[in-house]
KOLRODO-495381 format. One record per atom (N, C-alpha, C): residue number from 1; atom name; x, y, z. Coordinates in steps of 0.001 Angstrom, whole numbers, plus 500000, padded with zeros to 6 digits. Example, Ala and Ser with C-alpha at 12.3 -4.5 7.8 and 13.67 -1.06 7.14 Angstrom:
residues 2
+------+------+--------+--------+--------+
: resi : name :     xx :     yy :     zz :
+------+------+--------+--------+--------+
:    1 :    N : 513190 : 494310 : 507800 :
:    1 :   CA : 512300 : 495500 : 507800 :
:    1 :    C : 513200 : 496700 : 507800 :
:    2 :    N : 512850 : 497750 : 507080 :
:    2 :   CA : 513670 : 498940 : 507140 :
:    2 :    C : 512900 : 500030 : 507870 :
+------+------+--------+--------+--------+
//
This chain:
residues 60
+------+------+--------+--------+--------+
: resi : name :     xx :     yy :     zz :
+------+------+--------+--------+--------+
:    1 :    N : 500833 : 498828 : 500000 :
:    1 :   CA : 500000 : 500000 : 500000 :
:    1 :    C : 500882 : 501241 : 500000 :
:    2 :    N : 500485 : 502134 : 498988 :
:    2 :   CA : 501299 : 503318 : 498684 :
:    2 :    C : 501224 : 504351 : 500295 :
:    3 :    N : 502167 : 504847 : 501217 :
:    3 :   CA : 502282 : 505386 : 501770 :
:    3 :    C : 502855 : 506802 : 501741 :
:    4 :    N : 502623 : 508114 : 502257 :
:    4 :   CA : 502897 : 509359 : 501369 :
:    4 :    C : 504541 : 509626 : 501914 :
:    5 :    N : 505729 : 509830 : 501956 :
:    5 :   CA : 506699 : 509882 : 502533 :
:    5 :    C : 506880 : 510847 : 503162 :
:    6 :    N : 506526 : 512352 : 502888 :
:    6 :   CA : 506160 : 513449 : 503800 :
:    6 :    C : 504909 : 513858 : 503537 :
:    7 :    N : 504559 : 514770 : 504465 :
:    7 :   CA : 503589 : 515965 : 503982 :
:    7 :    C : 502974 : 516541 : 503165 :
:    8 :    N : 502143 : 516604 : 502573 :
:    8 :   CA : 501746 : 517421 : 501783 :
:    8 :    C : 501317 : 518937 : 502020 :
:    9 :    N : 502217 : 520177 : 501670 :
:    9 :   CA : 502328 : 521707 : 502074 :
:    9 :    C : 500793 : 521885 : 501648 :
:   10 :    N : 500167 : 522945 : 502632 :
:   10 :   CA : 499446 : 523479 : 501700 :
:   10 :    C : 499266 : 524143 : 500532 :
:   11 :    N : 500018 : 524394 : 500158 :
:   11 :   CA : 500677 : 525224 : 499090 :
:   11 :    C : 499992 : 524124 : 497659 :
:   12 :    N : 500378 : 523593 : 497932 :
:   12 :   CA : 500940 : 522242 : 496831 :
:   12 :    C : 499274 : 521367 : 496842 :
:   13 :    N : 498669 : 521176 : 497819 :
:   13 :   CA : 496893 : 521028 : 498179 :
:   13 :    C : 496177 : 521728 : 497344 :
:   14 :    N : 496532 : 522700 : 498107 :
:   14 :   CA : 495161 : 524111 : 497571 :
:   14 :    C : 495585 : 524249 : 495852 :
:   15 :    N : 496633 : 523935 : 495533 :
:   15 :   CA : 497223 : 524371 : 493685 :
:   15 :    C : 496946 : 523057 : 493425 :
:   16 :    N : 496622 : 522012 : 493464 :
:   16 :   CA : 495791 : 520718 : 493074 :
:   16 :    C : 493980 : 520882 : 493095 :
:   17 :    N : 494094 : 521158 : 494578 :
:   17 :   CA : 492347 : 521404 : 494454 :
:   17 :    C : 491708 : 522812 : 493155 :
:   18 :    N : 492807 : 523566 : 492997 :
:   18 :   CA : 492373 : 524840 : 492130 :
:   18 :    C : 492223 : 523814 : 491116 :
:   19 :    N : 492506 : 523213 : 490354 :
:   19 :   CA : 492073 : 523172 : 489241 :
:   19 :    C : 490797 : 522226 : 488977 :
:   20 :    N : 490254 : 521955 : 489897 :
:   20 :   CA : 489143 : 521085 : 489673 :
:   20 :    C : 487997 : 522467 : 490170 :
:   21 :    N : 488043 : 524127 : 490375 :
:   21 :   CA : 486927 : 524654 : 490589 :
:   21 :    C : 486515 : 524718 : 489312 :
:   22 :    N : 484855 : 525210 : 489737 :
:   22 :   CA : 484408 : 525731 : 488336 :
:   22 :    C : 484798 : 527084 : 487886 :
:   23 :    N : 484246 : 527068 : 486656 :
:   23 :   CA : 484199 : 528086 : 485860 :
:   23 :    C : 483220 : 528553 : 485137 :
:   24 :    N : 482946 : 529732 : 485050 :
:   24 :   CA : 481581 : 530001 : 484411 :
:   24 :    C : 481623 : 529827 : 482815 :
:   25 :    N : 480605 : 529809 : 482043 :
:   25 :   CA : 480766 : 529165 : 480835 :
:   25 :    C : 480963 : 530362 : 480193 :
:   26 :    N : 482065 : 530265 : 479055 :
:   26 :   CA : 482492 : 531687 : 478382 :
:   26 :    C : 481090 : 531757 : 476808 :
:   27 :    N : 481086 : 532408 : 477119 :
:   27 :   CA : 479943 : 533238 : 475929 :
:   27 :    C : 480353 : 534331 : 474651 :
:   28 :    N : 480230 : 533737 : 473513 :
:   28 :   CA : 480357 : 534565 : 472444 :
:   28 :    C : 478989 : 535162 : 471581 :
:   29 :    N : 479277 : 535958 : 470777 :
:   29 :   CA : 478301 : 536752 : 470218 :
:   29 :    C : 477861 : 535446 : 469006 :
:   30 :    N : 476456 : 535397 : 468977 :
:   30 :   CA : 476370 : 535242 : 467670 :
:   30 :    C : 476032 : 536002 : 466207 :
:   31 :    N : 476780 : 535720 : 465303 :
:   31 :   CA : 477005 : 536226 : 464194 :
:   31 :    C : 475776 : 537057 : 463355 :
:   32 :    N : 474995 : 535793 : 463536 :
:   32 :   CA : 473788 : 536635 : 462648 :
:   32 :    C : 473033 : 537581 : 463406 :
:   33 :    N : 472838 : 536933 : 464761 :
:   33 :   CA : 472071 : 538047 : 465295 :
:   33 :    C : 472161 : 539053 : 466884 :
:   34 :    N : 473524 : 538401 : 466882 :
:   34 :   CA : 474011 : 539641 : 468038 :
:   34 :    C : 473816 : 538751 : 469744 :
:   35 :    N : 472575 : 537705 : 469914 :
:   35 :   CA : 472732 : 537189 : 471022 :
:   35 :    C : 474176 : 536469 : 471990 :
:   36 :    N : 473895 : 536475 : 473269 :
:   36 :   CA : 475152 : 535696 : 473960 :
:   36 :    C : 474453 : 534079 : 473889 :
:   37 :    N : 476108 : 533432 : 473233 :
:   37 :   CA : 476018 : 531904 : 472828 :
:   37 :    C : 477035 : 531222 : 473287 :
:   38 :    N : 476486 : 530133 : 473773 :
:   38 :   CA : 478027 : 529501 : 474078 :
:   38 :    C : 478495 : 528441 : 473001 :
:   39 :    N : 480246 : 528866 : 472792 :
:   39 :   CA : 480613 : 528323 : 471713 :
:   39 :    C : 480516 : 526810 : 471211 :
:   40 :    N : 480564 : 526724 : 469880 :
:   40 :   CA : 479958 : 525186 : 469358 :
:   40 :    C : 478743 : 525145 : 469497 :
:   41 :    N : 477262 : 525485 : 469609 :
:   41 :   CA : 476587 : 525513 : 469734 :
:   41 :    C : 475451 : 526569 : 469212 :
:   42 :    N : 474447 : 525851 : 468221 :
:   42 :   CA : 473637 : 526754 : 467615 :
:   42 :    C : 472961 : 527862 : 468036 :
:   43 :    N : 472420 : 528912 : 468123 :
:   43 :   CA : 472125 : 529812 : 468533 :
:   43 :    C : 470413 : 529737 : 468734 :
:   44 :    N : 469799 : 529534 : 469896 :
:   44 :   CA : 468395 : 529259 : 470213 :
:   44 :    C : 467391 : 530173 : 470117 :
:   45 :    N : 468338 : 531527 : 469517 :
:   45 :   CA : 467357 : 532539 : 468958 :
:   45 :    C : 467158 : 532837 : 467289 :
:   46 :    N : 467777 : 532378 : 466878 :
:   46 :   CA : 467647 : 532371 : 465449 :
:   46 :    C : 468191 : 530898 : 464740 :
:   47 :    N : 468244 : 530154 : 465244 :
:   47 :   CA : 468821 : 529047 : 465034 :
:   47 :    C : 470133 : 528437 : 463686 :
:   48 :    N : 470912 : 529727 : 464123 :
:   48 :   CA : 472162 : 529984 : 462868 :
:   48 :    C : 473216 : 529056 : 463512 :
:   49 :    N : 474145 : 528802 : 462728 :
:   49 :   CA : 475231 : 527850 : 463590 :
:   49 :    C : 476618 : 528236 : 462013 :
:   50 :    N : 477425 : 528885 : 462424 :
:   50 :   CA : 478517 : 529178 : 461386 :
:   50 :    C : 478079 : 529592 : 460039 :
:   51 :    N : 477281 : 530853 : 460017 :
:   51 :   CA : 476779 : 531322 : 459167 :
:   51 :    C : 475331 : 530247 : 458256 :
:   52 :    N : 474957 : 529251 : 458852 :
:   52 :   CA : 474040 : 528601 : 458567 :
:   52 :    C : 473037 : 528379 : 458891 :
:   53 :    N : 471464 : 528266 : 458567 :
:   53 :   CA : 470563 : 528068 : 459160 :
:   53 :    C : 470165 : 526556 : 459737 :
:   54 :    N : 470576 : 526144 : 460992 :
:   54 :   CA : 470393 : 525123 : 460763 :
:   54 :    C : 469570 : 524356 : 461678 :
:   55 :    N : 468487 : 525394 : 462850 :
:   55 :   CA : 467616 : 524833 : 463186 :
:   55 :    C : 466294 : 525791 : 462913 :
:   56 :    N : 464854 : 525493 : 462718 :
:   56 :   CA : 463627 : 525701 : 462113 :
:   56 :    C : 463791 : 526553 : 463474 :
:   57 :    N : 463751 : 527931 : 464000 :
:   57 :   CA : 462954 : 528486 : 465178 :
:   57 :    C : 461671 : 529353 : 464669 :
:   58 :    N : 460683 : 529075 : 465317 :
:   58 :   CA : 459365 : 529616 : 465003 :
:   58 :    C : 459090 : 530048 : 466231 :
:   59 :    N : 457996 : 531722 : 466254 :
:   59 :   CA : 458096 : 531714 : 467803 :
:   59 :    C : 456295 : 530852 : 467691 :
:   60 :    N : 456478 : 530647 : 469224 :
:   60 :   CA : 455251 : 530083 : 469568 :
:   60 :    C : 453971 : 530716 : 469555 :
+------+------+--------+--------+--------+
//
């Protein structure tokens, strides 16, 4: 069974645990019509995706 040979600093903890926080999801403009989108992903107001139309949005 793996046993730790010293200590672990906090230093060296807390800069391990940082990288597992979150992060808020970064948001870009979309092209055709100006809304916040998050990237890779079609736009749920006009349904454009890289200058393409590529989902039917109708409003209700």
């Amino acid at each position: 069974m793996g046993v730790p040979k010293r200590k672990v600093s906090k230093m060296r903890l807390r800069t391990r645990k940082a990288a597992n926080r979150w992060h808020a999801p970064s948001l870009g403009k979309c092209q055709e019509c100006g809304t916040p989108v998050r990237s890779h992903t079609a736009c749920p107001a006009c349904g454009s995706y890289r200058n393409r139309q590529v989902l039917d949005v109708t409003p209700a």
